[in-house]
VEXZA-667656 format. One record per residue (C-alpha): x, y, z; residue in three letters. Coordinates in Angstrom, 2 decimals. Layout:
<recs>
<rec <X; Y; Z>; "ALA">
...
</recs>
This chain:
<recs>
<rec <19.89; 2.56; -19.25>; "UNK">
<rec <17.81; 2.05; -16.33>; "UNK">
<rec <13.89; 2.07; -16.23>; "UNK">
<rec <10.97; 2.68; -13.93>; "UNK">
<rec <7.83; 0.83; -12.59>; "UNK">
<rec <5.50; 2.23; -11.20>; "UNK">
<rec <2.83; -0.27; -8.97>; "UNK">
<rec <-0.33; 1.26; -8.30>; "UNK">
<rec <-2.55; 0.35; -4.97>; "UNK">
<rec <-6.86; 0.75; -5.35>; "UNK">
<rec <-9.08; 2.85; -6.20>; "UNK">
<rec <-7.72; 2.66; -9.69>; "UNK">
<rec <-10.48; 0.84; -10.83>; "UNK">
<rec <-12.34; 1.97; -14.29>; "UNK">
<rec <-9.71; 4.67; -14.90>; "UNK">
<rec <-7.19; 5.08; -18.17>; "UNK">
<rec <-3.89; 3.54; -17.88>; "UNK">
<rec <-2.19; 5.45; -19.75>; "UNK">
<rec <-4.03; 8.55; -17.83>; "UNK">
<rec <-3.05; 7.38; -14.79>; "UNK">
<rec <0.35; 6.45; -15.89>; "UNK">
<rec <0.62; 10.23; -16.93>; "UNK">
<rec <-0.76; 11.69; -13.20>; "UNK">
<rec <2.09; 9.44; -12.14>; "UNK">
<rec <4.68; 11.10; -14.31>; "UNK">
<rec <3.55; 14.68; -13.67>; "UNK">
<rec <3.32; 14.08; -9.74>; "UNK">
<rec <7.18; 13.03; -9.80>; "UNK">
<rec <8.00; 15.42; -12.17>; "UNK">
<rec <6.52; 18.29; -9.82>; "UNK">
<rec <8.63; 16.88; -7.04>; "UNK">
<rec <12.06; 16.27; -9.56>; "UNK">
<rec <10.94; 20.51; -10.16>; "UNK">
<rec <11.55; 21.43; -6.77>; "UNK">
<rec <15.32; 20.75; -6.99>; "UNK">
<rec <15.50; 22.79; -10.16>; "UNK">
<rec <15.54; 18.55; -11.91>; "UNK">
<rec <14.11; 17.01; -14.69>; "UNK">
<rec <13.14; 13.55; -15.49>; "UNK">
<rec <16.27; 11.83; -16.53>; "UNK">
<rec <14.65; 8.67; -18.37>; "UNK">
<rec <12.32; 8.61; -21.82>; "UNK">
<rec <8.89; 7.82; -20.59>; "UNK">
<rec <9.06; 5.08; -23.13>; "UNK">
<rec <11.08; 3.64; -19.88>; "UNK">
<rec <8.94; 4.07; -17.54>; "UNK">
<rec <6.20; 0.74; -17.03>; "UNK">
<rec <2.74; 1.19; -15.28>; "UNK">
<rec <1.09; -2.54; -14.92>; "UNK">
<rec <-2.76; -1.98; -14.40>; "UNK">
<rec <-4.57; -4.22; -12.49>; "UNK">
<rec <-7.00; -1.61; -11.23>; "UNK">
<rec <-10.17; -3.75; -13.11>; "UNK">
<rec <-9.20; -6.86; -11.23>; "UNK">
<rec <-9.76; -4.69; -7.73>; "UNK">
<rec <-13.22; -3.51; -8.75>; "UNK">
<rec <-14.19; -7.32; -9.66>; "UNK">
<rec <-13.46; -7.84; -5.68>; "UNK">
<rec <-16.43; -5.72; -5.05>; "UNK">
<rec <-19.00; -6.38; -7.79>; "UNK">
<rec <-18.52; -3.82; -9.38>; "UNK">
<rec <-19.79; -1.06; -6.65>; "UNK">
<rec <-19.14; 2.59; -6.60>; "UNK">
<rec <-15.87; 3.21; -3.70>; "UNK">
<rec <-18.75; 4.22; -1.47>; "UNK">
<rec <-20.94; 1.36; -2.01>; "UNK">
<rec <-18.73; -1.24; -1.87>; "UNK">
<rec <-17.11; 0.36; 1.56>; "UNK">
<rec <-20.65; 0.04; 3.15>; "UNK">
<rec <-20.67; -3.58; 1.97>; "UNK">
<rec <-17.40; -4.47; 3.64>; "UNK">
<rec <-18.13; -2.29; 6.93>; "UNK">
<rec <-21.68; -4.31; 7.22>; "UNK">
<rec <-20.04; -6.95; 6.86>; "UNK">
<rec <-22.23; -8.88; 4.57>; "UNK">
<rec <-21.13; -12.11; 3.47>; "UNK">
<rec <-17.86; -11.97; 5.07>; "UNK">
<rec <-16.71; -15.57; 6.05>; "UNK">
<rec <-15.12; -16.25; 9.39>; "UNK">
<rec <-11.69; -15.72; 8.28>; "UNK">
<rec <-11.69; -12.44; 6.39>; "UNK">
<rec <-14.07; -11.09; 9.41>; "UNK">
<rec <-11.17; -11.84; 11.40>; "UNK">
<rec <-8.36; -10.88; 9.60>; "UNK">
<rec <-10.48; -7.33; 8.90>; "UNK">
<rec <-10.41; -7.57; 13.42>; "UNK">
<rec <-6.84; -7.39; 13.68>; "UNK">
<rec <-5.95; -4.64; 11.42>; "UNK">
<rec <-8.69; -2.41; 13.09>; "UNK">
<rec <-7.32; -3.28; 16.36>; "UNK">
<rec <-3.61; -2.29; 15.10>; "UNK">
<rec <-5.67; 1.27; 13.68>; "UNK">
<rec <-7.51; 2.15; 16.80>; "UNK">
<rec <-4.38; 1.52; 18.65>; "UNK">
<rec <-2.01; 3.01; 16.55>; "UNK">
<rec <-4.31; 6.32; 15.86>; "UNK">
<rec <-5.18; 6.59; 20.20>; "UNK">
<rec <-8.91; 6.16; 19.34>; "UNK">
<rec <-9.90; 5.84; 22.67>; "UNK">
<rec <-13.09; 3.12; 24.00>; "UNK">
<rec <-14.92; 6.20; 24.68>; "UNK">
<rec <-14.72; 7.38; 21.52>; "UNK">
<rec <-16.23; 4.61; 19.61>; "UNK">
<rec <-18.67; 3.77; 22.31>; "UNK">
<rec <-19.98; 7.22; 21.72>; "UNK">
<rec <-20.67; 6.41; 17.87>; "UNK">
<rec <-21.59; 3.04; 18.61>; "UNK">
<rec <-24.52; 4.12; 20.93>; "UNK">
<rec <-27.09; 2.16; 22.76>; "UNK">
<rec <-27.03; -0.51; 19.62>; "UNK">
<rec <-23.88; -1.85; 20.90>; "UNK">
<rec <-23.71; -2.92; 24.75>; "UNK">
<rec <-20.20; -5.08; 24.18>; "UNK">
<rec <-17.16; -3.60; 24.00>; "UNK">
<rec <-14.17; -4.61; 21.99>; "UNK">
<rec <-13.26; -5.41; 18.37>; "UNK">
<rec <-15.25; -9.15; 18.66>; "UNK">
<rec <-18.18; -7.34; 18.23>; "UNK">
<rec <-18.80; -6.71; 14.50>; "UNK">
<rec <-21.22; -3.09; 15.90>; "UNK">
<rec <-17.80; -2.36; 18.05>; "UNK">
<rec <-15.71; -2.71; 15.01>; "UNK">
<rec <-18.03; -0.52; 12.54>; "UNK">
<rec <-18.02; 2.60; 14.95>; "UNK">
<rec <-13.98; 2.72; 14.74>; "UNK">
<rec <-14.59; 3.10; 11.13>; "UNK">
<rec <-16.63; 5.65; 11.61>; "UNK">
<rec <-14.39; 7.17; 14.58>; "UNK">
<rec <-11.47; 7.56; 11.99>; "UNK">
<rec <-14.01; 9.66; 9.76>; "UNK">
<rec <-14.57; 12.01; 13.01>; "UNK">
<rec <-11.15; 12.13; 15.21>; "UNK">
<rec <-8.64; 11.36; 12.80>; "UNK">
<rec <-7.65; 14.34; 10.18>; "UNK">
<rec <-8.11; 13.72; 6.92>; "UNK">
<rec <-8.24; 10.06; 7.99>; "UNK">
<rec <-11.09; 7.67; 6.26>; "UNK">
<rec <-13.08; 4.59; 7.39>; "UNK">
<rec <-14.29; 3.79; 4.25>; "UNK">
<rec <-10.55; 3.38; 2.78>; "UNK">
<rec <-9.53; 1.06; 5.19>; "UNK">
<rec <-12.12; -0.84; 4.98>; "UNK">
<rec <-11.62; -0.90; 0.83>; "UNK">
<rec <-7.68; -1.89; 1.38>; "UNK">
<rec <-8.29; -3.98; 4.03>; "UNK">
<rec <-11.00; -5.99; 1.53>; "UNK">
<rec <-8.15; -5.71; -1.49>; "UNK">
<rec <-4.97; -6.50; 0.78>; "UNK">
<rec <-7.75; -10.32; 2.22>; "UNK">
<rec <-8.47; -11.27; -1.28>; "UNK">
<rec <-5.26; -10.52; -2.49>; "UNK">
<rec <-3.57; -12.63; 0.17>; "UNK">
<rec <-5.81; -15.49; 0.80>; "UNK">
<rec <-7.11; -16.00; -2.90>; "UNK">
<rec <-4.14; -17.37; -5.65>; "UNK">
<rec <-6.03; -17.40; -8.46>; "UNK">
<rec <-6.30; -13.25; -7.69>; "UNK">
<rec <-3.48; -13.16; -6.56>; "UNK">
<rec <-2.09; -14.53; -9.74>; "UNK">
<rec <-4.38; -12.62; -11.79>; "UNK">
<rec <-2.10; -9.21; -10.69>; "UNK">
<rec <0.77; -10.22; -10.44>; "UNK">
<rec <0.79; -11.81; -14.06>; "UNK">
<rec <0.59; -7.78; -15.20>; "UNK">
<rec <2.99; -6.44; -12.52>; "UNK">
<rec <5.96; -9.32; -13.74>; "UNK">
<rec <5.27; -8.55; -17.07>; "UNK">
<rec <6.72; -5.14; -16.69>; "UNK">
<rec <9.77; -6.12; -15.33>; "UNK">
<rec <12.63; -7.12; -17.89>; "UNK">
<rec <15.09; -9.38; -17.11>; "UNK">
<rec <18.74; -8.56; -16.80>; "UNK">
<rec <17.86; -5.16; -17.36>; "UNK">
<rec <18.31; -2.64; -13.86>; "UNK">
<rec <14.85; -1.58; -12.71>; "UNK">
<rec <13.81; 1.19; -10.32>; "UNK">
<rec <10.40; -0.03; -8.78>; "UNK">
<rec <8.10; 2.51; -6.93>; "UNK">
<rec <5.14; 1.38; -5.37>; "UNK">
<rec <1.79; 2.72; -3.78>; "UNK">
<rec <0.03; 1.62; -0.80>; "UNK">
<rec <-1.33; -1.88; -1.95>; "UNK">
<rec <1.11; -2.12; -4.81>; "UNK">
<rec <3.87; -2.43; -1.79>; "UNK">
<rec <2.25; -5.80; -0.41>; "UNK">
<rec <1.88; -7.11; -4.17>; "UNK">
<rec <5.51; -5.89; -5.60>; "UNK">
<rec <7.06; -7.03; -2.30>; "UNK">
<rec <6.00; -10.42; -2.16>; "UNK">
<rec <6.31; -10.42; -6.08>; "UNK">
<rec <9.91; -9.28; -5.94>; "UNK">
<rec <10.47; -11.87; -2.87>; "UNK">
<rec <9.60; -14.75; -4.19>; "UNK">
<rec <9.95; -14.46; -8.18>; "UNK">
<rec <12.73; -11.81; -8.28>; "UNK">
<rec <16.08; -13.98; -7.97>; "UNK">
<rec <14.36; -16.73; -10.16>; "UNK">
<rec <13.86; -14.29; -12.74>; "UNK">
<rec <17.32; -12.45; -12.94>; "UNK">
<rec <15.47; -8.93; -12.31>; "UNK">
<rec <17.49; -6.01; -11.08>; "UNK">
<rec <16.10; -3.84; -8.45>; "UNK">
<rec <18.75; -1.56; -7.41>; "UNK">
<rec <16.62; 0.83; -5.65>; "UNK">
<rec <12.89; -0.49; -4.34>; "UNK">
<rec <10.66; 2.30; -3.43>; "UNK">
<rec <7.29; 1.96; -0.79>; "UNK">
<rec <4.88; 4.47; -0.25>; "UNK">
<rec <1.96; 4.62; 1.97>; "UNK">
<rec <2.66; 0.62; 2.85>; "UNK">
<rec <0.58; -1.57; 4.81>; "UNK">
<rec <3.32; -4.07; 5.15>; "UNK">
<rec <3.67; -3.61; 8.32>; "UNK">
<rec <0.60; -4.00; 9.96>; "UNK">
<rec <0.35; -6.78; 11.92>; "UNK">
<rec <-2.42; -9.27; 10.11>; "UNK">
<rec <-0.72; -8.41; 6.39>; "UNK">
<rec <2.69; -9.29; 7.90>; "UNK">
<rec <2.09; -12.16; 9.43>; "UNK">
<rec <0.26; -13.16; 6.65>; "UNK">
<rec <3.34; -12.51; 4.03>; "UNK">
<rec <5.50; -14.14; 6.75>; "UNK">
<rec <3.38; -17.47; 6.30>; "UNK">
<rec <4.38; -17.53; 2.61>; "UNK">
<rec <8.07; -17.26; 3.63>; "UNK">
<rec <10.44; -16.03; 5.97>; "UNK">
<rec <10.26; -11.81; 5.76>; "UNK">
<rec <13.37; -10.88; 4.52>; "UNK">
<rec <14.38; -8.02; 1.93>; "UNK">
<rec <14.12; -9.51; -1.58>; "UNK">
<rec <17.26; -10.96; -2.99>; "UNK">
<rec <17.12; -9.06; -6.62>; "UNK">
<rec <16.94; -5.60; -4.12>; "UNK">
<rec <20.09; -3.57; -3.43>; "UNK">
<rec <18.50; -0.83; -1.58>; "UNK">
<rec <14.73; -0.45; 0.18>; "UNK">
<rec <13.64; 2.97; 1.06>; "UNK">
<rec <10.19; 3.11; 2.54>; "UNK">
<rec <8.24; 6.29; 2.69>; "UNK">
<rec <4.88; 7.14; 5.04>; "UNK">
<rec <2.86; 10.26; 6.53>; "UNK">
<rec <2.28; 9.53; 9.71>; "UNK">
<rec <-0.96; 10.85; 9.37>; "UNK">
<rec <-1.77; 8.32; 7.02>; "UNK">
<rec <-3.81; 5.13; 8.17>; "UNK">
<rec <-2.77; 2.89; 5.73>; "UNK">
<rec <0.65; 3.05; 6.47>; "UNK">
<rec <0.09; 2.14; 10.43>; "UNK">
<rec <3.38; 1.17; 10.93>; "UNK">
<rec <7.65; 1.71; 9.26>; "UNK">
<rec <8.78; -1.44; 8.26>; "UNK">
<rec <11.79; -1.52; 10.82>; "UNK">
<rec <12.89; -4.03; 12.95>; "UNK">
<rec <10.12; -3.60; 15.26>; "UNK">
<rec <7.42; -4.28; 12.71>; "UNK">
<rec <8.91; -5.55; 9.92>; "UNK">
<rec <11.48; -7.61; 11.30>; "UNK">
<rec <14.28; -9.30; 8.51>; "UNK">
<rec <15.85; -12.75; 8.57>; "UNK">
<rec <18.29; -12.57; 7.48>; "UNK">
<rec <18.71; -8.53; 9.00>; "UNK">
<rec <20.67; -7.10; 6.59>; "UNK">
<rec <19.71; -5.42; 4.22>; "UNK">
<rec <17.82; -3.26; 6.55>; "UNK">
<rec <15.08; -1.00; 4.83>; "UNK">
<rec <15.82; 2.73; 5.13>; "UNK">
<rec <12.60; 4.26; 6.52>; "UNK">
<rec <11.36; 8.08; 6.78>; "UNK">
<rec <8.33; 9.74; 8.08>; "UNK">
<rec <9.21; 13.52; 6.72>; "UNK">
<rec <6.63; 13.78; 3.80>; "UNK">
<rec <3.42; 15.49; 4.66>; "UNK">
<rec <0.99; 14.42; 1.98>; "UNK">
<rec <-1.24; 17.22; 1.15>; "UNK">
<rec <-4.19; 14.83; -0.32>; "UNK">
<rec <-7.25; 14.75; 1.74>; "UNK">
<rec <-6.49; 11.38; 3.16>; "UNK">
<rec <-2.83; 11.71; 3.40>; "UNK">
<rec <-2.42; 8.57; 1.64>; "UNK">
<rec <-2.89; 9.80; -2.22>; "UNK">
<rec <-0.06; 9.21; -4.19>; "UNK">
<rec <0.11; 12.54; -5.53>; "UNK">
<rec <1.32; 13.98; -2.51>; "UNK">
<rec <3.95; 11.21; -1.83>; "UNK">
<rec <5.49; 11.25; -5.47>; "UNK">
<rec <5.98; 15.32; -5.45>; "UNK">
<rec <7.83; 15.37; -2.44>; "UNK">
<rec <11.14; 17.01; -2.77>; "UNK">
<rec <12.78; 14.21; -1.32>; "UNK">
<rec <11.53; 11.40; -2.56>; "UNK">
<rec <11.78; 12.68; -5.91>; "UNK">
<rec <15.51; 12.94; -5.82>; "UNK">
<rec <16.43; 9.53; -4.49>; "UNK">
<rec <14.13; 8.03; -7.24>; "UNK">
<rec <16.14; 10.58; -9.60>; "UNK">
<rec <19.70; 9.60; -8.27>; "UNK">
<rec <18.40; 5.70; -8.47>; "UNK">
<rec <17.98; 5.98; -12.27>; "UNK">
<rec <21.11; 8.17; -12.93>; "UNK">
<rec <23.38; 6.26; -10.79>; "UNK">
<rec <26.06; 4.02; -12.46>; "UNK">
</recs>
């Protein structure tokens, strides 16, 4: 019999597990209700790694808020996560048509230079996806953006959550794996580089809300090896609002391009996520749709 991870992204920090685990459960379920379904898997099979503590470290601790106006001041940011935090700003005011006049009307008289090399410049697209993008948020990207640097750049974090996430994998045995905004960059590159080594089985790998294909994250990944679809992955189906700022970009060949090509990830833009920010997993994980392919994955033979 099959079973189910689940890999969560931030803002999970301080919370119950096994709470979470259950809001989880009950989102899909809600979705696997719409088609007149039920879960068809014990919830003994279903694994929820938790690395949520190991996030709020990143930020000492801080209230979402708090920490948010940390990272947007940019205090003690060193040269290279200033400008890695650059890039994926420039990919969001581009992507969302935040236009120069826009920002320059939050930025004010403060900030005479234009353009995402000034750090003033760079804090007032923030705050422009608080004003002109619905339901959008400056302070989550900025959070992710923090999680997705320290992640990438630092091993011994980087370590620290995957240990958790690999743990809930079993070997030999066939594994549906749904993931969450951050979760996508950590299960991908976990799946990429440890799944063939491991003999997991990932028939059916599920992203939602994924930064992957933003520009800095990818490029990043792509220095750690070629971007490819991992080899213990039969199928890749990768699922964004397009209201959501996290998920700037689908991972197709455009953005998220393969070598080798094949196989390609399966993407769709249908759901419209009803949380405020359009990026909560609730409102991924109840969609009709996405609830039956995860339901066919785990009754499929």
């Amino acid at each position: 019999m099959k079973e189910l991870v689940f890999v969560h992204g931030r803002a999970q920090q301080g919370k119950d597990s096994v709470g979470l685990k259950s809001e989880w459960i009950e989102a899909l379920r809600i979705g696997l209700g719409k088609s007149n379904l039920q879960l068809p898997i014990d919830e003994a099979r279903i694994r929820f790694p938790y690395y949520g503590d190991t996030l709020i470290d990143l930020v000492d601790g801080r209230s979402d808020g708090d920490a948010a106006d940390v990272v947007v001041r940019g205090d003690g940011n060193d040269a290279d996560k200033r400008q890695f935090m650059l890039a994926i700003l420039q990919d969001l005011q581009e992507q969302t048509g935040i236009t120069d006049e826009q920002v320059a009307e939050l930025a004010g008289d403060e900030v005479a230079e234009r353009g995402v090399a000034n750090w003033g410049w760079v804090q007032s697209i923030l705050k422009a996806v608080d004003r002109y993008v619905p339901g959008g948020s400056g302070a989550s990207i900025a959070l992710v953006t923090n999680d997705a640097f320290h992640y990438l750049k630092n091993s011994t974090i980087r370590e620290r959550i995957e240990i958790g996430v690999a743990k809930a994998i079993s070997p030999g045995v066939e594994t549906v794996v749904v993931s969450h905004s951050l979760g996508t960059v950590v299960t991908y590159n976990l799946l990429r580089r440890e799944g063939h080594l491991r003999g997991w089985k990932v028939p059916f790998l599920v992203t939602l809300g994924s930064p992957l294909g933003v520009t800095a994250i990818r490029k990043t990944i792509r220095g750690f090896a070629p971007t490819r679809c991992p080899e213990c992955v039969s199928s890749w189906f990768n699922v964004r609002d397009e209201r959501d700022v996290v998920a700037l970009y689908p991972l197709d060949v455009k953005n998220f391009p393969l070598v080798p090509e094949l196989p390609l990830v399966e993407n769709t833009a249908h759901v419209q996520n009803h949380t405020e920010n359009r990026h909560g997993i609730e409102g991924y994980l109840d969609d009709r749709e996405v609830a039956l392919r995860i339901y066919g994955a785990l009754i499929s033979t």
